[in-house]
Phi, psi and omega in degrees: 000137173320182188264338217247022176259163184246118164258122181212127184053094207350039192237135153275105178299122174290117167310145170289188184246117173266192186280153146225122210301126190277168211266142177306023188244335164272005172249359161266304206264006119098181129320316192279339183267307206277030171263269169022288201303298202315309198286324187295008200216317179260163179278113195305143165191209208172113166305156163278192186202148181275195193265012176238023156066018167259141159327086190262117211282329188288324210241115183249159148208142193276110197289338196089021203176140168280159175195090186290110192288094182276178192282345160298301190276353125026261192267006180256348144274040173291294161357287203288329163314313226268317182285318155315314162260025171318326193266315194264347156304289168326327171303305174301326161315308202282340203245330151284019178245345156297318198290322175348272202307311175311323185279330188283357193273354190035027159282327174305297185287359144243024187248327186267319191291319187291318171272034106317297189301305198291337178229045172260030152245343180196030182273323198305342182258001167240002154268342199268327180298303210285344173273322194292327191277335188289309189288298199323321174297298163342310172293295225281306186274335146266045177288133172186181187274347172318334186265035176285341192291335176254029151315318152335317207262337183260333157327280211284357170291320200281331199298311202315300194273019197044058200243172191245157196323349184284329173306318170327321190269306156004284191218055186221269201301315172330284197288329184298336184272340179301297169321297218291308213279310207253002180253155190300001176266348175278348161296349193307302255249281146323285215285348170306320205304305219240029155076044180204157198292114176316126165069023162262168188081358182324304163337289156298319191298292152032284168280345181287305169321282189316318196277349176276320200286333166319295201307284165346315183298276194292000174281315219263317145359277185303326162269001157310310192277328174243023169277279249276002182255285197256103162275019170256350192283003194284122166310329203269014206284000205285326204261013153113027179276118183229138168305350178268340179262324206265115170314114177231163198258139144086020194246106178250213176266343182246016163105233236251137154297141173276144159222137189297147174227147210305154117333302166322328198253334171294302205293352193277317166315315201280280203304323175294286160337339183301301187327311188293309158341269175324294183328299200297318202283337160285305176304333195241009181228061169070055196253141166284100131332336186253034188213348176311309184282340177297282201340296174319292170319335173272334175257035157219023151273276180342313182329299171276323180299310200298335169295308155287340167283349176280295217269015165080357179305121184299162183317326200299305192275352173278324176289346164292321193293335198293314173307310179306331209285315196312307194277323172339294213276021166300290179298347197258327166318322195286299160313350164282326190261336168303314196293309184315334221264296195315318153309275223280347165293314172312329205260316149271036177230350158073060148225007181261343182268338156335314188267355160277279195334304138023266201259357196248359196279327184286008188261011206267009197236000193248172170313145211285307222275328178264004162289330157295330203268341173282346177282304222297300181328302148346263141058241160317278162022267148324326218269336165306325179314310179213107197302317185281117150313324187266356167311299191298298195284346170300326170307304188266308177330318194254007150286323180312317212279346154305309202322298163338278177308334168282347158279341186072006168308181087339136175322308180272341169289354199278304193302269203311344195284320169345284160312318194275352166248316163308307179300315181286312174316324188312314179288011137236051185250131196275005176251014168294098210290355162301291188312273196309303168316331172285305205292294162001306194279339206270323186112343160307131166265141173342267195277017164271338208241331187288302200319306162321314183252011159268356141329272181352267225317328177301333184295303188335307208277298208271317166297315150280013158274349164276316165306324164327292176313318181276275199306342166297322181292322181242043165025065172318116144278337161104324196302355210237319166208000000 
């Protein structure tokens, strides 16, 4: 008799079935029909606008009439989805074919067995702080959806350490987003949109970034720490996950192997971390901006070339390893261009400034400072709706910024509540082609992956409701630091 059948009162029980989470191309599209329904059910409207076409956040109106986004043109925006996200798709291409070329050069895999070896007694709380603080940076001045590419690299980090797939996202996607939600470099866009000097307040954001990516460190740690005491505590063991089970290289009867470590493996590490260097230092040091994404795409061609030749690889396998990196990174391309497709049904469909309106009409009766901490919470909110940050920000911005001012906020307390809403959220928003593509690439499914990080994200969200609170009392401009 099978093993996994049940007799009962002499019949045989058919095993239940458990849920299984449906594969991400039908939980994208949806999402995306059940935006479609929306526009035939909330009430189409539009903020007014002055005549140089900014958005005045006070004077709303209600067109009197749907103007219904149907489940066909939908789907005949996909296209436009796909065009739209053209630019950070290719980004992601390009960039899963750097890493591509790295991971098959096989410097990640002696740079981690040699540093196993050399700290495999009192190594684990100093690979995991030096990669999480290493993503974090990363995110925060060079952040994009591109850096889903280096999920690949926190696999074989977690496969080494006999930590379960979630660590993967853990201390790859995790800390980048962290970067990415709270460091100073992501803004440039708001405080341009909303009339204060780029890359003022640096200082601080600065410090903000460090005090979340601490707060990230010891969330990820502290469940570091209780898999490696208990392995049923793995949220993944449910899904057949065992430290005994996880493929580790260089592993015997007498533990961890020694392996000498390459020159070769260092400088192929140094030149990938460069890049990003180099990226920022084009942004932020007179760099043509209307030239960044060209930019980008060429140094992580270089990138890759310049890698297999440090690490001796023939033209043949660089160029394979480069095709492969290309194809990885295909379906989360797709799914980058699905998540775009959502804005713009909202948009066309004259529900999305409804639904800002909404939510942004209780802030105008309340107190200055939790009237900040309801923009930012807003926000958050909003921010699964429309997955691009510059979406968002062409969208909320030129609404925040009446807003601001009828409150009498500051500009840059305004520019932070921004962030601070726009950011935390991202790590569990199911239309994020960042989020969801780490799990897809990592192997985690979508609520297994909520269920973890969303503890963070609440603590994240409460800590800056605080800091919020605080720059609102002494009316931060940002001008100082």
């Amino acid at each position: 008799m099978a093993k996994n059948l049940k007799v009962e009162d002499g019949k045989v029980l058919e095993p239940k079935k458990k849920f299984k989470m449906p594969h991400l191309l039908w939980i994208m599209l949806g999402l995306l029909l059940i935006a479609s329904l929306a526009t035939y059910v909330i009430p189409a409207g539009n903020f007014a606008v002055d005549q140089d076409g900014n958005v005045l956040g006070d004077q709303f109106k209600f067109i009197g009439h749907q103007t219904p986004v149907s489940p066909w043109d939908m789907l005949m925006y996909i296209m436009d989805g796909l065009n739209q996200s053209s630019m950070i798709i290719f980004l992601v291409l390009a960039a899963g074919a750097s890493i591509s070329v790295l991971l098959a050069s096989g410097a990640i895999d002696n740079i981690l067995n040699w540093s196993i070896y050399k700290l495999q007694d009192k190594g684990l709380p100093v690979l995991v702080s030096a990669m999480f603080i290493l993503v974090v940076y990363i995110g925060g001045f060079a952040g994009s959806d591109a850096l889903i590419a280096l999920v690949p690299i926190g696999v074989i980090f977690a496969r080494k350490l006999k930590l379960d797939p979630i660590i993967a996202i853990g201390i790859t996607t995790f800390p980048a987003l962290i970067g990415f939600g709270t460091g100073p470099q992501t803004q440039l866009i708001p405080q341009m949109m909303i009339g204060i000097t780029p890359y003022s307040g640096f200082g601080l954001r600065f410090l903000f970034m460090n005090i979340f990516m601490i707060l990230g460190l010891i969330y990820l740690m502290r469940y570091i720490k209780k898999i490696q005491k208990d392995e049923s505590k793995s949220l993944m063991y449910s899904e057949g996950w065992r430290s005994n089970l996880t493929g580790q290289a260089n592993v015997g009867e007498g533990g961890i192997k020694e392996e000498k470590l390459q020159v070769t493996s260092i400088l192929a590490l140094v030149s990938f971390i460069t890049q990003y260097l180099v990226i920022v230092g084009y942004s932020t040091m007179g760099g043509d901006l209307n030239q960044l994404y060209n930019f980008i795409i060429v140094i992580n061609i270089i990138t890759a070339i310049v890698i297999g030749l440090l690490t001796q690889m023939s033209f043949d396998k660089i160029g394979d390893s480069f095709a492969k990196g290309l194809a990885s990174m295909a379906f989360i391309a797709f799914i980058i261009g699905l998540a775009r497709v959502m804005s713009i049904i909202l948009t066309e469909g004259n529900i999305l400034d409804s639904i800002v309106f909404y939510m942004t009409k209780p802030l105008m009766e309340i107190n200055r400072s939790f009237a900040t901490v309801g923009m930012s919470f807003i926000i958050s909110i909003l921010n699964p709706l429309i997955p691009s940050a510059t979406s968002k920000a062409a969208i909320l911005i030129p609404i925040i910024e009446p807003i601001a001012e009828t409150l009498h906020l500051p500009k840059q307390v305004a520019i932070q509540a921004f962030q601070f809403g726009d950011g935390f959220t991202n790590m569990i928003s199911p239309v994020l082609g960042w989020t969801v593509g780490s799990c897809v690439a990592a192997g985690v499914t979508f609520t297994k992956w909520v269920r973890w990080v969303l503890p963070a994200v609440i603590i994240f969200m409460l800590v800056g409701f605080v800091i919020l609170v605080i720059l609102t009392s002494i009316g931060w401009t940002g001008g100082s630091v």
